[in-house]
N, C-alpha and C positions, 0 to 999 in steps of 0.2 A: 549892517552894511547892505546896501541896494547891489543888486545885480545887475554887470553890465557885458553887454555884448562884445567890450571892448577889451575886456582882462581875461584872460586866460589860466590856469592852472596848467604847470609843468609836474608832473609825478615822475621822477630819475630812478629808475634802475629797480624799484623793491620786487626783488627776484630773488627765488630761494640759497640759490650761491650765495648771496651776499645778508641773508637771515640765519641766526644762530642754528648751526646742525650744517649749515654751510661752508664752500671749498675753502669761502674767502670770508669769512663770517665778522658782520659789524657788533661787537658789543651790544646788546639793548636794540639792534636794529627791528627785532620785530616791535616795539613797545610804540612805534609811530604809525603803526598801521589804522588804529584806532581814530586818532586823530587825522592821519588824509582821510579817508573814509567820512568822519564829521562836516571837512570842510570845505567837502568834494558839494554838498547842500548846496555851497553860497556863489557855486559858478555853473554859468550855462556853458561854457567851454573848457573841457580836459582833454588834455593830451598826456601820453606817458613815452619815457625812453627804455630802450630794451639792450642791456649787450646782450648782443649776439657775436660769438667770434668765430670764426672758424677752428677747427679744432689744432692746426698747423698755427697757429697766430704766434709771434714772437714775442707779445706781452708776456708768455709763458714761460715760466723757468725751466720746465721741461724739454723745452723746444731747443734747450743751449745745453751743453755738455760743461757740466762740471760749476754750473752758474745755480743760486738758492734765492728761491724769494725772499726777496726786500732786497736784493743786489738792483743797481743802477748800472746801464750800458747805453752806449750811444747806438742807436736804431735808426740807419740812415740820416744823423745828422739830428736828431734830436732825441733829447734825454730820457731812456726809458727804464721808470723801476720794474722789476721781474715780479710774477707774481703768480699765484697757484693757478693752476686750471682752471678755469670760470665760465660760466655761464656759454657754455657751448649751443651752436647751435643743434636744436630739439632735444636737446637734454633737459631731462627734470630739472634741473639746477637753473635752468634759463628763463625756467618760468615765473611766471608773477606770481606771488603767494596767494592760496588760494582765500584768505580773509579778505584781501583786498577788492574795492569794490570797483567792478570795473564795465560796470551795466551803461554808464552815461560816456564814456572815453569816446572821445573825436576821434582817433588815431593815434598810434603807436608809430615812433619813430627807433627804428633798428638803429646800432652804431655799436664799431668797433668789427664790421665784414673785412677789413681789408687787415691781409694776415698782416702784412708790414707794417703796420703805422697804428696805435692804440687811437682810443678815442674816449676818452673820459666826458667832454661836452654833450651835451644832446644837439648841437648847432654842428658842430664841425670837428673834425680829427684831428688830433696833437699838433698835426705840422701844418692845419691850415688849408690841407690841400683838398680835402674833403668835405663836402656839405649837406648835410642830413636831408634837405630841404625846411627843416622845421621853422627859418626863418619866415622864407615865403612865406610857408601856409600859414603860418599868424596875421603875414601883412596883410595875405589874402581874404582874412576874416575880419580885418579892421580890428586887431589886435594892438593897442599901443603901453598894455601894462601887464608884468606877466608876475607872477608868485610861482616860487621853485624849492619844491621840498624834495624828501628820498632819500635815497643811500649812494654814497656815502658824502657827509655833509666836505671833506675837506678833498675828495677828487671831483667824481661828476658832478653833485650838485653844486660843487664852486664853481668848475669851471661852466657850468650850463649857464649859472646867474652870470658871470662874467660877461659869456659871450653873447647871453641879451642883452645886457646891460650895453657892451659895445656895440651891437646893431640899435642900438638906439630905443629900444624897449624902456618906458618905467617899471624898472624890477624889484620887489621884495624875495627877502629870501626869508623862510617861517622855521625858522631856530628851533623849535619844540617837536617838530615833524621832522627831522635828519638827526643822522646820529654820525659820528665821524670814525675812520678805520685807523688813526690813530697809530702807525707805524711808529711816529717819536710820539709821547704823552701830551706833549704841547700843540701837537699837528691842528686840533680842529679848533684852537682858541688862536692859532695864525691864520686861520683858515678866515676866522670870521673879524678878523681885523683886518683881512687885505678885502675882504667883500664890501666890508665898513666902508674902507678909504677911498673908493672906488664910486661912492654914493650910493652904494644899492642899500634899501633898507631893512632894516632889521629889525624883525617885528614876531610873534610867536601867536597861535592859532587865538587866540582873546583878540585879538585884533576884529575877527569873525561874526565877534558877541556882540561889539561897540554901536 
């Protein structure tokens, strides 16, 4: 596959919280590190997403009295599960694994700063009201097709693919490079049939080799 100025690589979240030995740890999440790294080769444009939260943030179940991660509450009007301490900001935990190669990255898009509202997208926060900028600066680079891999396949890297996909992006999402955090068993195989339906494609790192 030729390399074009036009497609973009999205890297979601692979930060030590969310790799095995971590607050919020994804099953198998280090085992795709290998693979972005591979297929970071085949684009001259990468960007990554960072949570950062603050340490007061109410995606926290700490933050609530008497409330346990995987509990769901309403956060100003929209639905939010609770969930372990993560990815704080300047905490080790925040950081990108140090395997990950991250010598060629355009820029790094923070999300999830605003204690009140999570942010699972790399585009925009749960309720919408916030926006990363990571829109613009793709349009601004003549970005019209992007590829979204990471952690975790059935939060951010769905909702990142999604909300390219709704800005109007042609989005792949690369199956073999995400791994899912799997709260119910079936979570990341709903994950990838609502990404499905939605037209975004779904393809895994052999696409690369074609």
């Amino acid at each position: 596959m030729k390399k074009s100025n036009k497609e973009a690589l999205i890297i979601v979240d692979v930060q030590y919280d969310f790799l095995p030995g971590g607050s919020l740890a994804v099953s198998e999440g280090d085992q795709i590190i290998p693979i972005i790294n591979q297929i970071q080769d085949h684009f001259d444009l990468i960007v990554a997403t960072q949570d950062w939260h603050p340490a007061e943030h109410l995606s926290f179940a700490a933050n609530h009295s008497e409330k346990n991660p995987g509990e769901v509450i309403d956060l100003d009007g929209v639905p939010q599960v609770l969930w372990p301490v993560h990815c704080v900001q300047g905490s080790d935990g925040a950081d990108f694994h140090h395997q990950l190669d991250q010598s060629n990255w355009e820029a790094i898009f923070q999300k999830g700063t605003n204690p009140r509202v999570d942010s699972y997208s790399g585009f925009f926060d749960n309720a919408r009201r916030g926006d990363t900028g990571l829109g613009d600066f793709l349009r601004e680079k003549g970005v019209d097709r992007i590829f979204v891999c990471g952690l975790a396949l059935d939060y951010c890297v769905k909702f990142t693919a999604l909300d390219g996909h709704s800005l109007g992006f042609e989005t792949f999402f690369i199956q073999d490079a995400t791994r899912a955090v799997n709260l119910d068993p079936k979570d990341g195989e709903k994950a990838l049939q609502e990404i499905s339906s939605q037209g975004i494609q779904l393809i895994d790192s052999s696409y690369f080799l074609s």
